[in-house]
N, C-alpha and C positions, 0 to 999 in steps of 0.2 A: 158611547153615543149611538144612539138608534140609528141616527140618519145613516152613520156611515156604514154600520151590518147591512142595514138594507142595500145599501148600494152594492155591497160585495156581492149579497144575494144575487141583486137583479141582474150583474153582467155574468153572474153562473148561472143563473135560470136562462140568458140568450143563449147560451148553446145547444140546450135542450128544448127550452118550452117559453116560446114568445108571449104567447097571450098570459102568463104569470110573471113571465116580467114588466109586461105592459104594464100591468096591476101595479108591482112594486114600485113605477116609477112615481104613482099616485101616492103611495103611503111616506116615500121618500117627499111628496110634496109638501104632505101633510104632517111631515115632521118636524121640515121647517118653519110652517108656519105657527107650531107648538111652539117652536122654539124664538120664534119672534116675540109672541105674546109675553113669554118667559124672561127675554132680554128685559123687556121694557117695564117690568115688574121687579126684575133686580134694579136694572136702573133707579127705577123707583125708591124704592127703598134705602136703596146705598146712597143716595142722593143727599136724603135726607140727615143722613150722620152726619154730625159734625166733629166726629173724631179726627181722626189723625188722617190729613191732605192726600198724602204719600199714599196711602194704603187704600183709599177711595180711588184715587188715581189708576192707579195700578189693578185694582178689581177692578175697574170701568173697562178699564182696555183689555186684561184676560175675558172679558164679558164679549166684551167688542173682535174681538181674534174669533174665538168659537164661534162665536154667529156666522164670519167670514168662513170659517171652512164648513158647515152646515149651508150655506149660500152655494159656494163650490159645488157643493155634492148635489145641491138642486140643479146648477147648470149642467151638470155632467150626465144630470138622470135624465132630463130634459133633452140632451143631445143622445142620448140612449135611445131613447123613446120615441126621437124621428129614425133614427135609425130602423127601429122593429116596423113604425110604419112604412117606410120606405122600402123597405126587405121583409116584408111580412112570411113570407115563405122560404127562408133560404137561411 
């Protein structure tokens, strides 16, 4: 998962160098919102089978989990991110 490299990145870039983690917090946005687009095109798709119940089910919700912690990793960049603004120099 991208989202969550980046994330590792960005809280090792505040120790050193804010204005690139500022950035990172943006690409971490921007990863979820790939990965929205993404959900809802397996959605899509799985949707549509009419195979076996169980096993739509079940991909629906491992679909649904992953989104949820790619969601996480946006709020945490996001509280990241006021942080750097808030303590820009320190």
């Amino acid at each position: 998962m991208e989202c969550i490299k980046d994330l590792i990145d960005c809280v090792s870039l505040m120790e050193s160098n804010f204005e690139e983690a500022f950035e990172k917090t943006f690409e971490i946005e921007s990863d979820r919102r790939n990965a929205k687009k993404l959900k809802y095109r397996i959605f899509d798709k799985l949707y549509q089978k009419k195979d076996n119940v169980l096993q739509i089910y079940l991909t629906s919700k491992l679909v649904a989990y992953t989104y949820d912690v790619l969601d996480a990793a946006e709020d945490i960049a996001d509280y990241l991110r006021g942080l750097i603004i808030k303590y820009p120099s320190k």
